[in-house]
Backbone as CSV, one residue per row, in Angstrom:
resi,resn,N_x,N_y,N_z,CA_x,CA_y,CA_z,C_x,C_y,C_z
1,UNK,0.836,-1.187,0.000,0.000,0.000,0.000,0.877,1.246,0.000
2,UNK,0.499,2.254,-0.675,1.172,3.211,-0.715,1.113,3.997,0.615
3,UNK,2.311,5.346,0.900,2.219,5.610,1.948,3.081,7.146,1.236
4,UNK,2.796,7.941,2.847,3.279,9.351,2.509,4.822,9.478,3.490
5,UNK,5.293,10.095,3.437,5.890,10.886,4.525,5.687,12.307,4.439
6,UNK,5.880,12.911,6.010,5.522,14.412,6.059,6.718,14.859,6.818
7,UNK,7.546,15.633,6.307,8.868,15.358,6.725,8.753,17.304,7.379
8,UNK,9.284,17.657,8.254,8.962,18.949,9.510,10.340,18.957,9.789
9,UNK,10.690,20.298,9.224,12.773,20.959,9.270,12.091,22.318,10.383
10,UNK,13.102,22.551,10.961,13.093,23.949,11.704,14.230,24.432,10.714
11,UNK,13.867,25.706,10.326,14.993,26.478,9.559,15.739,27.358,10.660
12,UNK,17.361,27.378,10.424,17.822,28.018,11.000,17.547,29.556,10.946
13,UNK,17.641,30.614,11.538,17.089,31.921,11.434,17.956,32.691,10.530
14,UNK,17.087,33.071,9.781,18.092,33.734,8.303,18.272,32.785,7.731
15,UNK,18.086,31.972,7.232,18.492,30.985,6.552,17.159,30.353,5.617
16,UNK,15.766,30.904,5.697,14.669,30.216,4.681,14.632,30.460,3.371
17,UNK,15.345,31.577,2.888,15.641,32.105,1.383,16.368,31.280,0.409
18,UNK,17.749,31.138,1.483,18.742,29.930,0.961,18.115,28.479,0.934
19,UNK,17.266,28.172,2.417,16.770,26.825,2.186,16.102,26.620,0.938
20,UNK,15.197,27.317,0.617,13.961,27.561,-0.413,14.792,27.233,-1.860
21,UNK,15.806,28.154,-1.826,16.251,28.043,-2.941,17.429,26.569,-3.075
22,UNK,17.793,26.337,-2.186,18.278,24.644,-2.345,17.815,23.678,-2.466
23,UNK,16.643,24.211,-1.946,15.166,22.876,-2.101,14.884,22.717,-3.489
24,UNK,14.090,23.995,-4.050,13.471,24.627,-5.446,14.473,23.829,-6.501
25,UNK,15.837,24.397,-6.129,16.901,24.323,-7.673,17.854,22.937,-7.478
26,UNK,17.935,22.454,-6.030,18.823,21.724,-6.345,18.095,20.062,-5.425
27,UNK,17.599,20.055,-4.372,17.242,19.173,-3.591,16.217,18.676,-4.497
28,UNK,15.036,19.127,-4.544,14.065,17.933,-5.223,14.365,17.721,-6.792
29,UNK,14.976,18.904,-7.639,15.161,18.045,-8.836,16.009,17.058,-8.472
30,UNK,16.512,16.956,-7.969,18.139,15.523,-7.414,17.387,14.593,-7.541
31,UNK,16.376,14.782,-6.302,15.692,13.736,-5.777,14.386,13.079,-6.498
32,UNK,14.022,13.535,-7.531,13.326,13.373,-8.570,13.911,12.573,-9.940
33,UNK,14.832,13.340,-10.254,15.521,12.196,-10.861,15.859,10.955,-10.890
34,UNK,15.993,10.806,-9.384,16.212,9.783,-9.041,15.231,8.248,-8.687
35,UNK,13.935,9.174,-9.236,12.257,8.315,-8.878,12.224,8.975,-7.481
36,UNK,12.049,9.793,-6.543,11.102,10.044,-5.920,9.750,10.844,-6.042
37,UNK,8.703,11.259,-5.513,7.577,11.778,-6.038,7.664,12.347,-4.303
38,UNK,8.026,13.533,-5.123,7.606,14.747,-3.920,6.223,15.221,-4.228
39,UNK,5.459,15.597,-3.585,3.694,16.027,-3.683,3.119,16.754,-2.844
40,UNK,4.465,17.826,-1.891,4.369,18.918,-1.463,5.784,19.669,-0.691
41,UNK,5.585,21.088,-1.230,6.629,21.446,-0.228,6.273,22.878,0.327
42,UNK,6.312,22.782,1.116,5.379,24.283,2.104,6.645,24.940,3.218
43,UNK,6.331,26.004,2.980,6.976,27.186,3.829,5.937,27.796,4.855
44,UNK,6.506,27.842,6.125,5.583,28.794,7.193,4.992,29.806,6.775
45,UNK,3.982,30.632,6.948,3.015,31.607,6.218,4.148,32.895,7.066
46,UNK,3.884,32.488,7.974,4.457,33.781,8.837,4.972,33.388,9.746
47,UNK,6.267,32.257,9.917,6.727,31.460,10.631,8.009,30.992,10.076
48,UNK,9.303,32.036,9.587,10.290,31.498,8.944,11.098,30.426,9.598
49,UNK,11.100,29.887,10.101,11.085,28.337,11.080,11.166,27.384,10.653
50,UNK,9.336,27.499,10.253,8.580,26.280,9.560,8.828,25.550,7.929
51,UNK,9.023,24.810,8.053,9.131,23.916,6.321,9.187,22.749,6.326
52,UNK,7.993,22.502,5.409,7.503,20.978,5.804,7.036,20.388,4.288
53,UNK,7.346,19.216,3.961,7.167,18.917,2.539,6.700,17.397,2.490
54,UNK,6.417,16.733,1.633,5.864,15.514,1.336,6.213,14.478,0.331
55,UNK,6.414,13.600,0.561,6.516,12.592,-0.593,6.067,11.564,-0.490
56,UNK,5.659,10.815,-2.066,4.664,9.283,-1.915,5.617,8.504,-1.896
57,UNK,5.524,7.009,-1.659,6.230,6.007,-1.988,5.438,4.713,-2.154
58,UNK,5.302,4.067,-3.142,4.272,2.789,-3.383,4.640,1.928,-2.373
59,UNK,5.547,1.568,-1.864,5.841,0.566,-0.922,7.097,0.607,0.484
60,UNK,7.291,-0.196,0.993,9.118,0.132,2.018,9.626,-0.368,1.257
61,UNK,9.671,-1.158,0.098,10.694,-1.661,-0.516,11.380,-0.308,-1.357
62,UNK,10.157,-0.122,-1.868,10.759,1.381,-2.967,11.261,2.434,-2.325
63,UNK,10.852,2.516,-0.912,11.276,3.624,-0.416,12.913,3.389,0.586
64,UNK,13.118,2.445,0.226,14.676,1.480,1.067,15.356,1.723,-0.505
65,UNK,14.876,1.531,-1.705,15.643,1.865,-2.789,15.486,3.170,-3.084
66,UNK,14.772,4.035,-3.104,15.131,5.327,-3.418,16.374,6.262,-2.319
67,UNK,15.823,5.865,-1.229,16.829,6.349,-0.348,18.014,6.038,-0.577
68,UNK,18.254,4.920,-0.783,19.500,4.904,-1.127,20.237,4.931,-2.259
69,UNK,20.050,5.496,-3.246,19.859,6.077,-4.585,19.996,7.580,-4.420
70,UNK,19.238,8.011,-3.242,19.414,9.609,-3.125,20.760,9.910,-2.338
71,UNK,20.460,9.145,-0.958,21.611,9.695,0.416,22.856,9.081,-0.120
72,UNK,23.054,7.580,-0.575,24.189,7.276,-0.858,24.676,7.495,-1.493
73,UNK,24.274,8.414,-2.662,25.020,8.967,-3.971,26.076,10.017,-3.688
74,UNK,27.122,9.485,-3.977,28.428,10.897,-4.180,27.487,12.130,-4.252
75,UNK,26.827,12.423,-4.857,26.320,13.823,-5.745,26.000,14.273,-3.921
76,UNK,24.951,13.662,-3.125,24.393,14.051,-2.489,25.552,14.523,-1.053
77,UNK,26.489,12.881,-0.769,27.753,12.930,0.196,27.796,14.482,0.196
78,UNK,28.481,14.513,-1.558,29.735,15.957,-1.421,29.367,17.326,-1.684
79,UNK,27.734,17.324,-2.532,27.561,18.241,-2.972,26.430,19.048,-2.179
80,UNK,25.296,18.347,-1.784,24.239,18.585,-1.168,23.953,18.596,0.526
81,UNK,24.425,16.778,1.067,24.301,17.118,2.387,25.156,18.252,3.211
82,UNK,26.254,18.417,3.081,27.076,19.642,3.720,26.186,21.126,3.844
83,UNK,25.713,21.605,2.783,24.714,22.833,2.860,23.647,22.704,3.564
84,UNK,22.993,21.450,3.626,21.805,21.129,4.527,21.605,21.292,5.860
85,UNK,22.934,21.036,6.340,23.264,20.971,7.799,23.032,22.524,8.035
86,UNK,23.752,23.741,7.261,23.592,25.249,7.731,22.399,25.667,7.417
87,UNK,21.913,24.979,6.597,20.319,25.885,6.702,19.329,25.256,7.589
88,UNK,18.875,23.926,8.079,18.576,23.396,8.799,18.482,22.833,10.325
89,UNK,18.365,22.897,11.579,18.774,21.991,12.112,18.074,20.592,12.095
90,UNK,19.243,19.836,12.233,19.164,17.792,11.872,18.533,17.600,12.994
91,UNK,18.745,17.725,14.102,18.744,17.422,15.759,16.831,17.356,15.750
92,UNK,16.256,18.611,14.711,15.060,18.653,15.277,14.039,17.826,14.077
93,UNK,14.422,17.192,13.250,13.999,16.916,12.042,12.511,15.816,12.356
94,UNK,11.424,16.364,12.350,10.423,15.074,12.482,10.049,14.194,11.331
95,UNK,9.686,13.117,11.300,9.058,12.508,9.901,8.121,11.625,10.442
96,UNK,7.092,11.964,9.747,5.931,11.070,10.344,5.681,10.315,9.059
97,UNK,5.132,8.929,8.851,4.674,8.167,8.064,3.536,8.364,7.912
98,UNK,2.337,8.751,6.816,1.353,8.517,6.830,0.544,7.273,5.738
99,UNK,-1.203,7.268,5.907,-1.051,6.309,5.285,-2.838,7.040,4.576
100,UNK,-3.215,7.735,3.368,-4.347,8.439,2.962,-5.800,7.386,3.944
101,UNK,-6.805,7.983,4.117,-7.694,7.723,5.030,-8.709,6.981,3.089
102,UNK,-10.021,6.424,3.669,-10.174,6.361,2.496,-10.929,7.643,1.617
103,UNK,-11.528,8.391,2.249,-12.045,9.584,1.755,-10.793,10.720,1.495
104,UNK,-9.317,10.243,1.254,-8.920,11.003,0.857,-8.345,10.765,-0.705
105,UNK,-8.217,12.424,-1.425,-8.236,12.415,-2.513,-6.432,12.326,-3.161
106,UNK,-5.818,11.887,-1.925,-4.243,11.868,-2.026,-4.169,9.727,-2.285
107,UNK,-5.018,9.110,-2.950,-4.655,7.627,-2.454,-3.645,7.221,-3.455
């Protein structure tokens, strides 16, 4: 069965412009390429803090292979995770699994 994650970053302060734009230009095309299906990415309204985004995955199998397709890739090691760490903090990172209810229009 398919499933979501809802993945919740605290942005470091001063730092949501740069996140935004590492996300936008360089994080999800990466991660797209690579077969993931991102299917949201949201910024705090009035809460530069907040940033919280989404992705599907048909199964744990697919999602044990995409991950590691994304994190284990050189590209990501040398090029990507290092910047992540300054715009982000890791320490506070939530991810919740979800799973669409049946009246929802996300199945």
């Amino acid at each position: 069965m398919a499933f979501y994650e809802l993945r919740q970053y605290v942005i470091r302060p001063g730092k949501m412009a740069e996140w935004l734009e590492l996300m936008d230009t360089e994080i999800i095309p990466f991660q797209t390429s690579k077969g993931m299906v991102i299917t949201g990415s949201f910024r705090g309204e009035t809460d530069d803090s907040v940033y919280i985004w989404t992705r599907r995955f048909e199964s744990e199998a697919e999602r044990e292979r995409l991950y590691a397709a994304v994190y284990q890739s050189d590209h990501w090691k040398t090029n990507i995770s290092p910047r992540v760490g300054q715009c982000i903090d890791r320490e506070q990172i939530k991810v919740q699994r979800m799973v669409p209810s049946k009246a929802s229009v996300m199945q």
